[in-house]
Every structure is written in structure tokens, then in C-alpha cells.
C-alpha positions in Angstrom: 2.4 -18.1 25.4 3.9 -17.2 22.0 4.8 -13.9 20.8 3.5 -13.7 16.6 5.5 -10.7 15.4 3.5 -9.3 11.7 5.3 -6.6 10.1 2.8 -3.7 9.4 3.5 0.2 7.8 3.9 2.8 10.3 1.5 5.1 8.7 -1.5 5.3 6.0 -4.1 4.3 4.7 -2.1 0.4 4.6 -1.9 0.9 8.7 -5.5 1.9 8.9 -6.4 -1.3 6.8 -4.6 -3.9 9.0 -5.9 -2.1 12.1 -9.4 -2.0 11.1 -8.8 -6.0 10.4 -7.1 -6.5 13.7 -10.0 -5.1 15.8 -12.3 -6.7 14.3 -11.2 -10.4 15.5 -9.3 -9.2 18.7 -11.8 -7.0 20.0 -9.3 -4.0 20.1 -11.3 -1.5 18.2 -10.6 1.3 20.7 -7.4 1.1 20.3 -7.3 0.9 16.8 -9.4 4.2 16.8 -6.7 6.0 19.1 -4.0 4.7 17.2 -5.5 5.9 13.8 -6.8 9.6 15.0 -3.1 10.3 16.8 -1.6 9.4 13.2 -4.2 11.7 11.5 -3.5 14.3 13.9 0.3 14.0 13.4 0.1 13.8 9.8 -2.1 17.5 9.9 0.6 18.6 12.1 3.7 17.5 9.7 1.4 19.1 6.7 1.1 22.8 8.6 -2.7 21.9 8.7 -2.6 21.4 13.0 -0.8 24.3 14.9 0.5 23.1 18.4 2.6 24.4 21.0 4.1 21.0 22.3 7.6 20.0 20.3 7.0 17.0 18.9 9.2 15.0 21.7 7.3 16.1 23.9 4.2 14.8 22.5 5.5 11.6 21.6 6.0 11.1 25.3 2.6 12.1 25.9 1.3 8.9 24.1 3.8 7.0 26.0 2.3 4.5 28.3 3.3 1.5 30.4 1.0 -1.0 29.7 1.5 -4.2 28.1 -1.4 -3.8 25.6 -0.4 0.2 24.6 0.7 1.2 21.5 4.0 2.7 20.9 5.0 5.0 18.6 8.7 6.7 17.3 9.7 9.3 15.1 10.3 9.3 11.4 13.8 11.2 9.9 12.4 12.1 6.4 15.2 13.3 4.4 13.4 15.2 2.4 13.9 19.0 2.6 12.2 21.2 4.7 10.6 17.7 6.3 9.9 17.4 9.8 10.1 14.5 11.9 7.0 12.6 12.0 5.4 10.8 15.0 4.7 7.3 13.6 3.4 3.6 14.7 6.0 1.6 16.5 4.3 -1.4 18.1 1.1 -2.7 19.4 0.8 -6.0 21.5 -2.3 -7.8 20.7 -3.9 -10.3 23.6 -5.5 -13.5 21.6 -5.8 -15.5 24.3 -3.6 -18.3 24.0 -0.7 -16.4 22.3 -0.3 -12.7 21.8 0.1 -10.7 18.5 2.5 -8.3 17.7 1.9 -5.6 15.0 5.8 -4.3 14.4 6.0 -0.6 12.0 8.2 -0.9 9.6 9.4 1.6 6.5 9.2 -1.6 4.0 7.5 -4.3 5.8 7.5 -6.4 2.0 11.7 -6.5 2.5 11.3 -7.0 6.2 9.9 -10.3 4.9 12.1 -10.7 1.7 15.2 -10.6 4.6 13.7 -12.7 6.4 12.8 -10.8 9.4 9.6 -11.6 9.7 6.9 -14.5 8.8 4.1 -12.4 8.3 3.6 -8.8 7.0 1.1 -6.8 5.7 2.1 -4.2 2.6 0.7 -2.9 -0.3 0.6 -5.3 -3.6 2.0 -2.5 -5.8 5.5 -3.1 -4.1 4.9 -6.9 -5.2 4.4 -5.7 -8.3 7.5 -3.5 -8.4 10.1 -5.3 -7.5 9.4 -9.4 -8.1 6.8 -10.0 -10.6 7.9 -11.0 -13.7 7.4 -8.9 -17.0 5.7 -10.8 -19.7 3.3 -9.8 -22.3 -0.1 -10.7 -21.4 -1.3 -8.1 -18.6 -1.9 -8.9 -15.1 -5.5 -7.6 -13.4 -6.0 -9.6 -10.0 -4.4 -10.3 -6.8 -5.1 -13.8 -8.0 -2.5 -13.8 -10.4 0.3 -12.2 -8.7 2.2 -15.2 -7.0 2.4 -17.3 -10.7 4.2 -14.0 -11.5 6.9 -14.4 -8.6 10.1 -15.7 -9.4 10.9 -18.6 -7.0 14.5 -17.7 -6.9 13.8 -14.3 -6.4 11.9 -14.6 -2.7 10.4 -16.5 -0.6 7.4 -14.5 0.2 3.7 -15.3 -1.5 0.8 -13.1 -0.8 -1.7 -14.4 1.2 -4.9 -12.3 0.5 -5.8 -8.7 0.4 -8.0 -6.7 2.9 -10.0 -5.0 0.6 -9.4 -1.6 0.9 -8.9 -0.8 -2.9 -7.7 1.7 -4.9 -7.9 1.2 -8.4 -4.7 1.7 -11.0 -7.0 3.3 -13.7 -6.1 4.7 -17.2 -7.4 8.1 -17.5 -7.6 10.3 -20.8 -8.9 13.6 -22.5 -11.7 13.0 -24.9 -9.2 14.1 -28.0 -7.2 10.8 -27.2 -10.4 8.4 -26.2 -13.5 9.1 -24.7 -12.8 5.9 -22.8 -9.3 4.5 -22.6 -9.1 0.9 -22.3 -6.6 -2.3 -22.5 -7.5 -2.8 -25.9 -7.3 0.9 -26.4 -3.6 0.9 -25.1 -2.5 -1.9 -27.2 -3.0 -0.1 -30.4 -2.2 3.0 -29.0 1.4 4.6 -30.2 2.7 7.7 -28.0 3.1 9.2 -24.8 2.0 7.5 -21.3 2.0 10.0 -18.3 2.8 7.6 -15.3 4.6 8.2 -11.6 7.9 7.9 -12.1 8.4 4.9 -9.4 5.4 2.9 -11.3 7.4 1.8 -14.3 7.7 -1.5 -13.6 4.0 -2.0 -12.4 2.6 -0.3 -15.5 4.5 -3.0 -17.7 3.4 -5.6 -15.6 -0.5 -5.1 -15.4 -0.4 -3.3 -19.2 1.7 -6.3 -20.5 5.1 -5.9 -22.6 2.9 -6.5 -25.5 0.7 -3.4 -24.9 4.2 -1.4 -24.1 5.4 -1.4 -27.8 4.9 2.5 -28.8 4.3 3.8 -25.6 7.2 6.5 -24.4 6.7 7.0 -20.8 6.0 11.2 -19.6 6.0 12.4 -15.8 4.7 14.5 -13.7 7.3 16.7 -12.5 6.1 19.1 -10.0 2.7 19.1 -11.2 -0.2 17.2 -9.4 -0.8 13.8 -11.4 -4.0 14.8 -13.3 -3.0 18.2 -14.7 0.7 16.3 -16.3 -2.3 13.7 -17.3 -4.6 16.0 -18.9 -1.4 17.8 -21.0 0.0 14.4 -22.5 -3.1 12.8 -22.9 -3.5 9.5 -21.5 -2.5 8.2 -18.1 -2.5 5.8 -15.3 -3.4 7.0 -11.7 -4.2 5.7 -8.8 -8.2 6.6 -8.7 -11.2 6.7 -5.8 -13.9 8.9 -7.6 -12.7 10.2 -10.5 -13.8 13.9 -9.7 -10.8 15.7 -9.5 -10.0 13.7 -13.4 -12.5 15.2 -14.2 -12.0 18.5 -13.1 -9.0 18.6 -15.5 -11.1 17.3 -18.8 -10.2 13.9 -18.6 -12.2 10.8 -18.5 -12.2 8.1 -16.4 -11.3 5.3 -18.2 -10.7 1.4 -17.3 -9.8 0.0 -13.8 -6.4 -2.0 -14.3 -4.9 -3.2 -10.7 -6.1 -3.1 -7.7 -4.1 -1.2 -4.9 -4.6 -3.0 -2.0 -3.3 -4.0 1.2 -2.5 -7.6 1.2 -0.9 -9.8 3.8 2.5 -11.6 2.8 3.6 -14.9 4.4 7.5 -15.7 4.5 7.0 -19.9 4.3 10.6 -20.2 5.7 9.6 -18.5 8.3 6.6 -19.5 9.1 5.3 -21.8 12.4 2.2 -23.1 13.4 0.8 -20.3 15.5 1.5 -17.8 12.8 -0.3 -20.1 10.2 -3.3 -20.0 12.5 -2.9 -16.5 12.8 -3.1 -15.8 9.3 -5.8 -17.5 9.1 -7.7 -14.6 11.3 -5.9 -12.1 9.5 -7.4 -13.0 6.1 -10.7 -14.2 7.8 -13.7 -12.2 5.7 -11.1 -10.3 3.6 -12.5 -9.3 0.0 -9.6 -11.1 -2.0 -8.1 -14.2 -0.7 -5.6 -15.3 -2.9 
């Protein structure tokens, strides 16, 4: 029997995505469930929204188990202040049958794979887009495109296909700027851009060097995204509904990127069973690059 080890994030939405996937063509979904409500629970109880009494060693013991087929969990060190440790996903062994499946946390799962760690790993495609895609001036709007943007010499890793569960990069603006910000909008546009400060390098990407010309990035700060948004202007935020943009006066604008959890395939790394494997990971996905 052999062991297919998959990189995965310890936490999120991303982990929820690749569980969700998992269940569905192992037949695991009660474990997927358990695994998904302790991390909710644990994330209430890290935000001050859950009050316990048990430390939280002691409760990470209490979701310790034995069995082959249990999930594991560990603790997180955030570093930043006033942080607590965080219970988070370890491991969960998968039965398939013939071979088992291995779901492995990791902080980066995308440089898990880039190090060669790994064959297979699930991530989100805005890290692709942050650290290997290549700048150029035409804009990039699909998963479809993102592997003719990766620089050969730069890694290994392709993606694969995405799981679905999107989250649009959308450009939001108040109605003084345009009632409807779009590309073409933005590539005549001359001023400020309120973005996250760690998005740089995606916003060139799927905006295009061209559109860039003009634009002087702004930041949020220690405001929430939509208020520094609404005060410069024009923006690009991550966007589900649109109702809190519009609780601050802005309108929702056009859908640029998806943010999506995609699976990533190291080919140097790759074997047959893991090909097969991806195969079921990516089975009935909504992208499939």
C-alpha cells in the first residue's frame, strides 16, 4: 500500500475546501465535519468569541485519538502580539482502498511544493499569483491562464485545477470616482488605488503593467478594507456580496481574479499513484486548468 502525502492549510476556508472535496470521493464526510466544526470552534475561542475553562493543551489532547484514520491536530505560535496559540489541522490519513491518502497542514503548502517537499498541494491561487507569475501588461482574469504566466526557471509547480470555492478580487468605488469601476475604467484612470498591502504584486498581475501607469497605491492601515476604500476612492477587495461595500457608499464594481483554492502538482515529484490521485482530487471541480 502506498502512502500519497498532499500538502493542505491548517486552517480556513482553503482547508474547508479541500476537505469538503476529499469526503466527497473517500466517503469521509464525518470526519470532514468534525475536523471543520473543532477549527471553527478554536478559531471563536482564539477571537474571545468562545469562553472555556480547559487550557488549550488540554483540549488539544482531548481530540487526540489513536486510530489510524483520526485526525490530528497541533498548535500554532502566532507572533503576533497579544496572539494566542491556536489549535490547528496536523494530519488526516485517508483509506482509498488500494493506497492511503495523507492530508499533511502546512503554514505555506505552495513552498512546501516549491522545496520540493511534496508532489501535491492544495493552496490558494493568489500565492501563485504573488510570488511566480510574471508581470506583463495585458491583465490576467482566469485560472486558465495562470501556468503560461509561470516562469519555468522559477519552479516547478503548475496548478492543476481549482475547487471552486471563489472569492472574487473585485474593484470597488464611490459613485464620485465611477458608478461602476471597470478594466477599462482603470486603464484611463490616473490616481490613488487602495489595495492590501501584501497584494501588490497580484494587483499588477491581473490589472496588467499597462493599466498600472498613474496609479499610486494607498493602504489600509488599521482601518477595515472598505472604509480606507471608500476615503481614496477606488479599490480592490476581496468580495462575497458586496453588502458591507455598500454600507460604506461604494459600488460594487467588476470581478477581476478569482480566489480560489486550487491544487498544485510538483511534476518532479510526482509518481503514478499521486497522478491518479489527482485525478480524484480535481474530479467535478468548477475550474480544471
Amino acid at each position: 500500500m502506498t502512502t500519497i502525502r498532499v500538502a493542505v492549510p491548517r486552517k480556513g476556508r482553503p482547508l474547508e475546501a479541500v476537505l469538503e472535496r476529499v469526503a466527497r470521493f473517500a466517503g469521509v464526510e464525518d470526519v470532514a465535519d468534525e475536523i471543520a466544526s473543532t477549527l471553527r470552534y478554536e478559531k471563536a475561542v482564539t477571537k474571545g468569541d468562545q469562553t472555556v475553562e480547559a487550557g488549550v493543551y488540554d483540549r488539544l489532547k482531548s481530540y487526540s485519538d489513536t486510530d489510524r484514520y483520526a485526525p490530528e491536530y497541533t498548535l500554532f505560535r502566532d507572533g503576533r502580539p497579544g496572539m494566542p496559540r491556536r489549535v490547528v489541522f496536523d494530519s488526516l490519513m485517508v483509506d482509498l482502498g488500494d493506497d492511503d491518502l495523507q492530508l499533511v497542514g502546512r503554514e505555506e503548502p505552495f513552498r512546501a511544493l516549491r522545496k520540493h517537499e511534496f508532489a501535491l498541494g492544495f493552496d490558494s491561487a493568489d500565492l501563485v499569483l504573488e510570488e511566480v507569475v510574471q508581470l506583463t501588461p495585458e491583465p490576467l482574469s482566469t485560472l486558465s491562464e495562470l501556468n503560461d504566466r509561470i516562469d519555468p526557471h522559477d519552479t516547478d509547480v503548475r496548478v492543476v485545477g481549482g475547487l471552486g470555492d471563489t472569492v472574487y478580487h473585485t474593484l470597488l468605488s464611490s459613485p464620485d470616482i465611477a458608478e461602476t469601476a471597470t478594466r477599462e475604467f482603470v486603464e484611463s484612470y490616473e490616481g490613488p488605488l487602495c489595495i492590501s498591502p501584501r497584494y501588490e504584486r497580484l494587483v499588477e498581475a491581473v490589472l496588467g503593467t499597462r493599466a498600472m501607469e498613474g496609479i499610486e497605491f494607498r493602504y489600509p492601515g488599521d482601518r477595515e478594507e472598505e472604509a480606507a476604500i471608500s476615503s481614496v476612492g477606488l479599490g480592490v477587495y476581496l468580495t462575497v456580496t458586496g453588502s458591507t461595500a455598500r454600507d460604506h457608499g461604494l459600488r460594487v464594481g467588476q470581478e477581476l481574479f478569482p480566489s480560489e483554492t486550487v491544487l498544485l502538482r510538483n511534476p518532479a515529484e510526482t509518481v503514478e499513484a499521486s497522478e491518479a490521485v489527482a485525478k480524484q482530487l480535481v474530479g467535478g471541480a468548477e475550474t480544471v486548468v
